[in-house]
MDAnalysis code that builds the backbone (N, CA, C; Angstrom):
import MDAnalysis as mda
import numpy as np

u = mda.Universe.empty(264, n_residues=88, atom_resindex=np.repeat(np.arange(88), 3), trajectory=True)
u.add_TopologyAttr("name", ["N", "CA", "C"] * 88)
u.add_TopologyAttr("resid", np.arange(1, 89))
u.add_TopologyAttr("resname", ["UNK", "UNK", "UNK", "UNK", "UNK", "UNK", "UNK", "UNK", "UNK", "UNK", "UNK", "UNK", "UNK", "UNK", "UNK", "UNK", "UNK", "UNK", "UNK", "UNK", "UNK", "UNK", "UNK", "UNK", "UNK", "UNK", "UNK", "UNK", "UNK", "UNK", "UNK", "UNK", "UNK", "UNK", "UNK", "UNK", "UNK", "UNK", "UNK", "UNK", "UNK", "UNK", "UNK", "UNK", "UNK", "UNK", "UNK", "UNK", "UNK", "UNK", "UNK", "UNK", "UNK", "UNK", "UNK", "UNK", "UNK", "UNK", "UNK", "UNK", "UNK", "UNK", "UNK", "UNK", "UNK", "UNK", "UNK", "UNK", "UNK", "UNK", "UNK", "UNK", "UNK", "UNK", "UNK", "UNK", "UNK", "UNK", "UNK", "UNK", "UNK", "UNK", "UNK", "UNK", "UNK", "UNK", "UNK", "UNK"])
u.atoms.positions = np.array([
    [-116.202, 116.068, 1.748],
    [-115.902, 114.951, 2.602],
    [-115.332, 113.802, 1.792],
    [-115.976, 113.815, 0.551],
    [-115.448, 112.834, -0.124],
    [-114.065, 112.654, -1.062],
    [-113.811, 113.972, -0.863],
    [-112.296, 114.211, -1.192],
    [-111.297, 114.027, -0.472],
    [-112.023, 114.676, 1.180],
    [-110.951, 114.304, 1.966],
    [-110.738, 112.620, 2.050],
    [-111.386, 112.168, 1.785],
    [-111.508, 110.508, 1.981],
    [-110.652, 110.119, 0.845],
    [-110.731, 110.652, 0.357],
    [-109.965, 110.181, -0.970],
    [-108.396, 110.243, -1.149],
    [-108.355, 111.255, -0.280],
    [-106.934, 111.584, -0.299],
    [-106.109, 110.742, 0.938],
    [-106.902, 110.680, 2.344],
    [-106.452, 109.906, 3.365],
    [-105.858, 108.800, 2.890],
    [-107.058, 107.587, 1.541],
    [-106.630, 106.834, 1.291],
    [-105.698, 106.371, 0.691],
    [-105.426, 107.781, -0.561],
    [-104.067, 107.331, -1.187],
    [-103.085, 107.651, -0.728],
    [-103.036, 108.510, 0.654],
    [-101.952, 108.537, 1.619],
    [-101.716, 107.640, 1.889],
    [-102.259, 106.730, 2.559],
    [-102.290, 105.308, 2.839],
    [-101.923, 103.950, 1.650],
    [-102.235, 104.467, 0.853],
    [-102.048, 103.729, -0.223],
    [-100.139, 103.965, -0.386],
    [-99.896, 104.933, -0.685],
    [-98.495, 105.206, -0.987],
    [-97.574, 104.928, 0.231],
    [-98.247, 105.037, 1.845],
    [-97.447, 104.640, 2.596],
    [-97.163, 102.764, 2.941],
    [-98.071, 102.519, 2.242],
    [-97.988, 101.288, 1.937],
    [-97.217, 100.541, 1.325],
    [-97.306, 100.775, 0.376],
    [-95.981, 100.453, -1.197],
    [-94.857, 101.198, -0.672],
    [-94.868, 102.054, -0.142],
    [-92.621, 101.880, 0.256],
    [-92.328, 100.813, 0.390],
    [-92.713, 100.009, 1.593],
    [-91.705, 98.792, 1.707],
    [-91.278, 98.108, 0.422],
    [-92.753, 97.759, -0.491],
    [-92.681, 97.221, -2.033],
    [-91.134, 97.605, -2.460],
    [-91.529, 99.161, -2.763],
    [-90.626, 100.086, -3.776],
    [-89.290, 99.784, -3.252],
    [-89.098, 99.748, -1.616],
    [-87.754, 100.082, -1.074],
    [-87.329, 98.607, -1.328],
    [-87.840, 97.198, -1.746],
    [-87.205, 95.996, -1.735],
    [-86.702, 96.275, -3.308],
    [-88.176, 97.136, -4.150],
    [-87.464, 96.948, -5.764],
    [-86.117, 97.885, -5.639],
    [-86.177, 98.561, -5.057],
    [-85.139, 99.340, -5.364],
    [-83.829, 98.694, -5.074],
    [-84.001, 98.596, -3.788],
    [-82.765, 97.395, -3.131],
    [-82.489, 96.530, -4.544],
    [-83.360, 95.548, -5.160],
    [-83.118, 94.745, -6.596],
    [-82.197, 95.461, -7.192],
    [-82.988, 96.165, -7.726],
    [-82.441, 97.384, -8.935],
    [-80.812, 97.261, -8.438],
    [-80.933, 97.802, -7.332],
    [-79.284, 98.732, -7.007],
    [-78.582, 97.421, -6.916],
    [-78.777, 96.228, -6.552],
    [-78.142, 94.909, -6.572],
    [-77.558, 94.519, -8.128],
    [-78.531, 94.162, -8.658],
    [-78.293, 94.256, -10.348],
    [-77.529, 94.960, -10.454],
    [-77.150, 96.298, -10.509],
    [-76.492, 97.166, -10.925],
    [-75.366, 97.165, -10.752],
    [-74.692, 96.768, -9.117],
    [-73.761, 96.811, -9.001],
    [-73.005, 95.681, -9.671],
    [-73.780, 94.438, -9.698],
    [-73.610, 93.187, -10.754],
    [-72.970, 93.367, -12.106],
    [-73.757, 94.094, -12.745],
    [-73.557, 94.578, -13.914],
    [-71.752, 94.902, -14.103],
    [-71.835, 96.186, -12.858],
    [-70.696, 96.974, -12.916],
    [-69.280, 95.680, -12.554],
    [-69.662, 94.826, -11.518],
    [-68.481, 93.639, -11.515],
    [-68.037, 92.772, -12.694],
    [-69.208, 92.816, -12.967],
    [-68.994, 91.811, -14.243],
    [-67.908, 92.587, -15.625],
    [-68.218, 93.897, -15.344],
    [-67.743, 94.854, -16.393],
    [-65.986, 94.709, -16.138],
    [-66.006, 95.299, -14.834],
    [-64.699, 95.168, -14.184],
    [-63.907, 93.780, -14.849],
    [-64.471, 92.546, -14.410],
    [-63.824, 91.063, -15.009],
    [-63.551, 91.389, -16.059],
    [-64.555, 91.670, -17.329],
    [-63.870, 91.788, -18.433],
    [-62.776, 92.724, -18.710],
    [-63.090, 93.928, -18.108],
    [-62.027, 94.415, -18.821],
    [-60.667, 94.542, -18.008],
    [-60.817, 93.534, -16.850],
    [-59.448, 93.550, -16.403],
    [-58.652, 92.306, -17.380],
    [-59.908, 91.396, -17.828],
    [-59.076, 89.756, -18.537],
    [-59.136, 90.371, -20.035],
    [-59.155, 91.390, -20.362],
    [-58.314, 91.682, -21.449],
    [-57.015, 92.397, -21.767],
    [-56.654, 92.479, -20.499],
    [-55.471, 93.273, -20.123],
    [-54.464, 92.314, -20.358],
    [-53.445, 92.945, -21.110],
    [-52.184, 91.698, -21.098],
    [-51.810, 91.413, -19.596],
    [-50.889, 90.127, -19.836],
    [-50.087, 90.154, -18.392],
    [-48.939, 91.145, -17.794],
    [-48.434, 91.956, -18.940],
    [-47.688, 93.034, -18.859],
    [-48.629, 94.139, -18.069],
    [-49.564, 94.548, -18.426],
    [-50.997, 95.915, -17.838],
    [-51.128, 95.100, -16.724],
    [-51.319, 93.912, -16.427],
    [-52.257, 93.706, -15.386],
    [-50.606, 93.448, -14.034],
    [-49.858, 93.419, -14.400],
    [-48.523, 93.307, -13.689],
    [-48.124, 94.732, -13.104],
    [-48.354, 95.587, -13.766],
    [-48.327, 97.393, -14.029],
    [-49.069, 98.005, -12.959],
    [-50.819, 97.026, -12.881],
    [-51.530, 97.812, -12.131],
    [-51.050, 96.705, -10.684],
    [-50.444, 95.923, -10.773],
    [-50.241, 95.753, -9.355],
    [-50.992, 93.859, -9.030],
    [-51.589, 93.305, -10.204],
    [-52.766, 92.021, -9.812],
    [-51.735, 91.360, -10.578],
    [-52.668, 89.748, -10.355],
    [-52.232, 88.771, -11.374],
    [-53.497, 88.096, -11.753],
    [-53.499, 87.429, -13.118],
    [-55.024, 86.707, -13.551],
    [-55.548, 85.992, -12.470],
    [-54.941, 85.296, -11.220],
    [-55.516, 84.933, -10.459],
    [-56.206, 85.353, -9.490],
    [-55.928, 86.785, -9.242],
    [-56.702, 88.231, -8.370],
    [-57.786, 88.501, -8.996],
    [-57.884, 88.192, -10.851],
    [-59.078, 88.853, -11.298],
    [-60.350, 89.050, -10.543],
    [-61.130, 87.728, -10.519],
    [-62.220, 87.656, -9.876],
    [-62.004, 88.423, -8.911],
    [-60.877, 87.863, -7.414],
    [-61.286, 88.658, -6.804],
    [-61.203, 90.505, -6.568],
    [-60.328, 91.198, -7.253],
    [-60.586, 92.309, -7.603],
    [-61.519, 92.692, -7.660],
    [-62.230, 91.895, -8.757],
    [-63.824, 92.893, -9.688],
    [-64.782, 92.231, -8.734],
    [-64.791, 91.482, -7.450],
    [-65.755, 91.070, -6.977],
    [-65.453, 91.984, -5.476],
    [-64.552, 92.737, -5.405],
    [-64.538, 93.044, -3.850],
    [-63.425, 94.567, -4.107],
    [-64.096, 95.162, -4.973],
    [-63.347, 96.738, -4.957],
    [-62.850, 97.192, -4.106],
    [-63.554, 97.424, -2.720],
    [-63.407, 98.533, -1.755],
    [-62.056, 97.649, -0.693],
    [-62.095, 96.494, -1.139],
    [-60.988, 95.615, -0.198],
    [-59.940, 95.416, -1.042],
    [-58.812, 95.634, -0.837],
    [-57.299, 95.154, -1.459],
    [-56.388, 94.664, -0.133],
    [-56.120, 93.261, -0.254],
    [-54.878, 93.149, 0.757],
    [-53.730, 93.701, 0.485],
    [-53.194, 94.026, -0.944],
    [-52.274, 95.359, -0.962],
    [-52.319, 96.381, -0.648],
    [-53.329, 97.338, -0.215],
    [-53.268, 98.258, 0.441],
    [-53.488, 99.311, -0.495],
    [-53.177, 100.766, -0.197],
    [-53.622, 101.555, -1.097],
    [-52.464, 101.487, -2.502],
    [-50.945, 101.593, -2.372],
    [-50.388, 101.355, -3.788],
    [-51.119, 100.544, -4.729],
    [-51.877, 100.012, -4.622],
    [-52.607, 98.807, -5.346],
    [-54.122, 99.718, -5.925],
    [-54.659, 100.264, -5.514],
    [-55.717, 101.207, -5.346],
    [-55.393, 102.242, -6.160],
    [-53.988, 102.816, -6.023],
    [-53.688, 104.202, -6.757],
    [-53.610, 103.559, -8.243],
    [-53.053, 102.364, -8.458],
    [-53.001, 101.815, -10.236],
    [-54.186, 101.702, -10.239],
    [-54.958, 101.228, -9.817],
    [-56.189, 100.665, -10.180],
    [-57.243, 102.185, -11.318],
    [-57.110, 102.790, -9.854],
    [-57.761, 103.968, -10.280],
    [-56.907, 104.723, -11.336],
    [-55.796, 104.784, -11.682],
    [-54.891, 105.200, -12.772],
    [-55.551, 104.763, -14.172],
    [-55.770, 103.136, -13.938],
    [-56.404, 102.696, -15.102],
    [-57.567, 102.862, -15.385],
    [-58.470, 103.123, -14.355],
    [-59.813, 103.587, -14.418],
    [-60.333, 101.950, -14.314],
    [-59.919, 101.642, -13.335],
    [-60.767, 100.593, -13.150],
    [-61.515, 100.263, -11.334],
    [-61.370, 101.770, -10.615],
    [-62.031, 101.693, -9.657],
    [-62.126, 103.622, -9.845],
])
């Protein structure tokens, strides 16, 4: 009996802490993608103005590039350099 009790509770126990886990995780994956923008900035602002003309931006797109991947108001030609350079 006292096992089964034991176990109910840490059922309970673990159904508990998801929400916890599912906010750290949410963190985690936030950070992360952070990380990965920030990466993007740099290594698009070390690109001459010649590379960064090539893939289609100008230094003034930087930010927004590395802050909003999945959106280009150029459209996909803009998308195909990008990913050429390996920067999406």
């Amino acid at each position: 009996m006292n096992t089964a009790h034991g176990l109910t509770g840490l059922r309970q126990a673990l159904v508990s802490a998801r929400p916890v886990l599912s906010l750290f995780e949410r963190y985690w994956n936030m950070v992360q993608e952070r990380r990965k923008r920030e990466e993007r900035r740099v290594d698009l602002w070390e690109l001459s103005d010649r590379e960064l003309m090539d893939i289609g931006i100008t230094r003034g797109e930087i930010d927004y590039v590395a802050s909003n991947r999945s959106i280009d108001p150029r459209g996909d030609i803009s998308d195909m350099h990008l990913q050429l350079w390996g920067f999406l």
